[in-house]
C-alpha positions as CSV (number, residue, x, y, z in Angstrom):
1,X,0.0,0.0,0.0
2,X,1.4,3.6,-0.8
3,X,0.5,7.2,0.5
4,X,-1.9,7.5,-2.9
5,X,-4.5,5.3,-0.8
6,X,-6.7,7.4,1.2
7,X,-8.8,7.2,4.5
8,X,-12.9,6.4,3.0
9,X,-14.6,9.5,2.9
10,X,-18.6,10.3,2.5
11,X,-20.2,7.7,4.3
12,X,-22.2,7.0,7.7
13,X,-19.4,7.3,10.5
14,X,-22.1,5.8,12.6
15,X,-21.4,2.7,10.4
16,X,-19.0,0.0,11.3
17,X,-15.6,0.6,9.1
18,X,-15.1,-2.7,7.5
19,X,-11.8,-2.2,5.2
20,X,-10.6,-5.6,2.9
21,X,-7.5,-5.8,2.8
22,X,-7.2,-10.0,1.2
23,X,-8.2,-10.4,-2.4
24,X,-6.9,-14.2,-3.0
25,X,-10.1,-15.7,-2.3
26,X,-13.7,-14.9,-3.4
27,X,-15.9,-17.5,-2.2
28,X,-14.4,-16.8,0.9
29,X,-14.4,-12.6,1.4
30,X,-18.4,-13.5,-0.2
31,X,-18.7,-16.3,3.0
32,X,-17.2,-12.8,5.2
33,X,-19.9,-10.4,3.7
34,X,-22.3,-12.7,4.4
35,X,-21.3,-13.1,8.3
36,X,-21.1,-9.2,8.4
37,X,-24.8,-8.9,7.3
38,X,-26.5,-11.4,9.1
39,X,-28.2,-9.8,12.7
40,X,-27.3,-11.6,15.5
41,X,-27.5,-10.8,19.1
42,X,-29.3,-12.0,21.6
43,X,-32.9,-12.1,20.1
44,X,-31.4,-11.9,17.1
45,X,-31.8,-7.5,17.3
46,X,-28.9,-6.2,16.4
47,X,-28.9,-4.7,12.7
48,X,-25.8,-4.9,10.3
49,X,-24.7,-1.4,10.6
50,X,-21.6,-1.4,8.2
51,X,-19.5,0.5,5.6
52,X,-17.5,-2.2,3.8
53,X,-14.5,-0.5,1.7
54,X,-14.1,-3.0,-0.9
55,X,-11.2,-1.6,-3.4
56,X,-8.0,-3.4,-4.4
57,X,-5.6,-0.3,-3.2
58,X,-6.1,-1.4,-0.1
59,X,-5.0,-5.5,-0.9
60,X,-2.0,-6.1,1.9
61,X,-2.6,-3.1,4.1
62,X,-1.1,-4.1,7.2
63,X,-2.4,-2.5,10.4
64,X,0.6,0.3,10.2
65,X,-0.6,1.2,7.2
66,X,-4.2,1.4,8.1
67,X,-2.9,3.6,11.2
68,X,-1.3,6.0,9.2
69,X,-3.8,6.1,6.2
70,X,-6.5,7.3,9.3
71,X,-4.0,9.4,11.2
72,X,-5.2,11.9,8.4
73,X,-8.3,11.7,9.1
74,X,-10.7,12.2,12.6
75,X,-13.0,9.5,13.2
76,X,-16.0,9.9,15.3
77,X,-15.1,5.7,16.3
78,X,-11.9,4.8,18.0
79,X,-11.7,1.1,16.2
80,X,-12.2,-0.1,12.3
81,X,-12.4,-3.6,11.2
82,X,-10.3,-5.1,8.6
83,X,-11.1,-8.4,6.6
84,X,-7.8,-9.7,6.0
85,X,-6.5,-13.6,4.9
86,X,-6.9,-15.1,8.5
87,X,-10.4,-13.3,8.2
88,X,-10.9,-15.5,4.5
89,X,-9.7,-18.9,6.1
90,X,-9.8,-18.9,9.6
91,X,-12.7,-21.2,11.6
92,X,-14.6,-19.4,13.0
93,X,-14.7,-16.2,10.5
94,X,-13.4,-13.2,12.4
95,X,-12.0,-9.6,11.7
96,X,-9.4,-7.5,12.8
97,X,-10.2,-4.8,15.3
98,X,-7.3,-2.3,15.1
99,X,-7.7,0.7,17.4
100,X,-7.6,3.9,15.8
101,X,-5.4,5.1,18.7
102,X,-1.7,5.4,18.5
103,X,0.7,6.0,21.2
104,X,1.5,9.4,20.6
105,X,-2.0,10.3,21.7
106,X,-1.9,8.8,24.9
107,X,0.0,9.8,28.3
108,X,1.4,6.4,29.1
109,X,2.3,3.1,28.1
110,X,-0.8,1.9,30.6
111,X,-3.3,4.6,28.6
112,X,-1.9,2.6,25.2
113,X,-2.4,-0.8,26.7
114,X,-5.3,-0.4,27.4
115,X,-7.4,1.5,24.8
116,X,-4.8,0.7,21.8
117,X,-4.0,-2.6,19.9
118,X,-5.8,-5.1,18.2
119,X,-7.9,-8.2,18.3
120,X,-10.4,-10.6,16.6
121,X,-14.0,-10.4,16.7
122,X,-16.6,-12.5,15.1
123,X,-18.9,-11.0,12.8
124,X,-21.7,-10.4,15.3
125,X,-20.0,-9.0,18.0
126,X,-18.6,-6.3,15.8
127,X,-22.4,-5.1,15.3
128,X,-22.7,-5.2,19.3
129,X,-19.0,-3.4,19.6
130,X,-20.7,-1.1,17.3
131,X,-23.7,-0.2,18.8
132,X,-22.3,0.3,22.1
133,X,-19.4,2.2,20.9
134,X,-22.1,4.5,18.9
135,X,-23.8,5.3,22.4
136,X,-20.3,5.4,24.2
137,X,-21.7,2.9,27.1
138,X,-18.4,1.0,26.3
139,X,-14.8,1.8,24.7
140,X,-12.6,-0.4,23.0
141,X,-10.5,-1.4,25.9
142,X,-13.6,-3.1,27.3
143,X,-13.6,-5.5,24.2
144,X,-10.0,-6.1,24.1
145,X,-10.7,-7.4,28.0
146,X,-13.0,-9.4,26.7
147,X,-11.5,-10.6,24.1
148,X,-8.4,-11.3,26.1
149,X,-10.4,-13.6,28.5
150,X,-11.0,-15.7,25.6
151,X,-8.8,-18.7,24.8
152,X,-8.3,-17.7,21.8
153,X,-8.5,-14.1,21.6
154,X,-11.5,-13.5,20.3
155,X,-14.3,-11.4,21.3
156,X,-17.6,-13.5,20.1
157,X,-19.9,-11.2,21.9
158,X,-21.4,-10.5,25.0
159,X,-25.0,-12.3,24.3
160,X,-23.8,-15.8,23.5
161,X,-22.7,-17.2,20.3
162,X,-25.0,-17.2,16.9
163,X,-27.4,-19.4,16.3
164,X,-26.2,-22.4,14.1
């Protein structure tokens, strides 16, 4: 990815930010948009609420790059979502969450740790990360707890897996 690539402009930045950054597989980033617009949630009430940047400049952004493509650019959200190849082939699907936050913007090495970094995230629970990130009952450091108290690292939600 070069500096030409810039941060996605003119949409809802209510909407989930879901950036593709893996283009070796179709079946599989089609299996991914399908996860990302199915509701989920407890009763099944959480809407798809997502911005999906589907454009080849972006094929093998790596997080840095996606950092420094947004530090152009003021988000309302602290986090966006990138479909990358573990995303395409990984069981169960899931998505990078990358914190918008860099360390410059924060007074410590605890601040950082805290709100900054990354982690996966099923489809639904980005919707739930979402909407509770929209209202600001929750930041981003309270998913990467979550998410850290997983085996594996991933944040599947607060109301239970998907039904099958």
């Amino acid at each position: 990815m070069d500096d030409r690539v810039k941060w996605p402009t003119g949409r809802d930045e209510e909407a989930a930010l879901i950036i593709r950054t893996y283009y070796g597989d179709e079946p599989a980033w089609e299996a991914v948009r399908a996860a990302l617009m199915t509701a989920r949630g407890e009763i099944d009430d959480i809407e798809p609420f997502v911005h999906v940047v589907d454009d080849p400049e972006w094929a093998g952004a790596t997080p840095a790059d996606v950092l420094h493509a947004a530090s152009t650019h003021t988000e309302r959200h602290e986090v966006v979502y990138l479909a990358d190849g573990t995303s395409m082939h990984g069981a169960p699907v899931t998505l990078l969450a990358l914190s918008l936050l860099t360390r410059d913007r924060c007074e410590d090495d605890e601040d950082f740790e805290a709100y900054g970094g990354a982690f996966r995230v099923v489809p639904h629970g980005i919707h739930e990360m979402n909407a509770n990130l929209m209202i600001a009952s929750m930041d981003f450091g309270d998913f990467t707890d979550a998410a850290r108290s997983d085996p594996e690292g991933v944040f599947r939600g607060f109301s239970g897996a998907p039904a099958a």
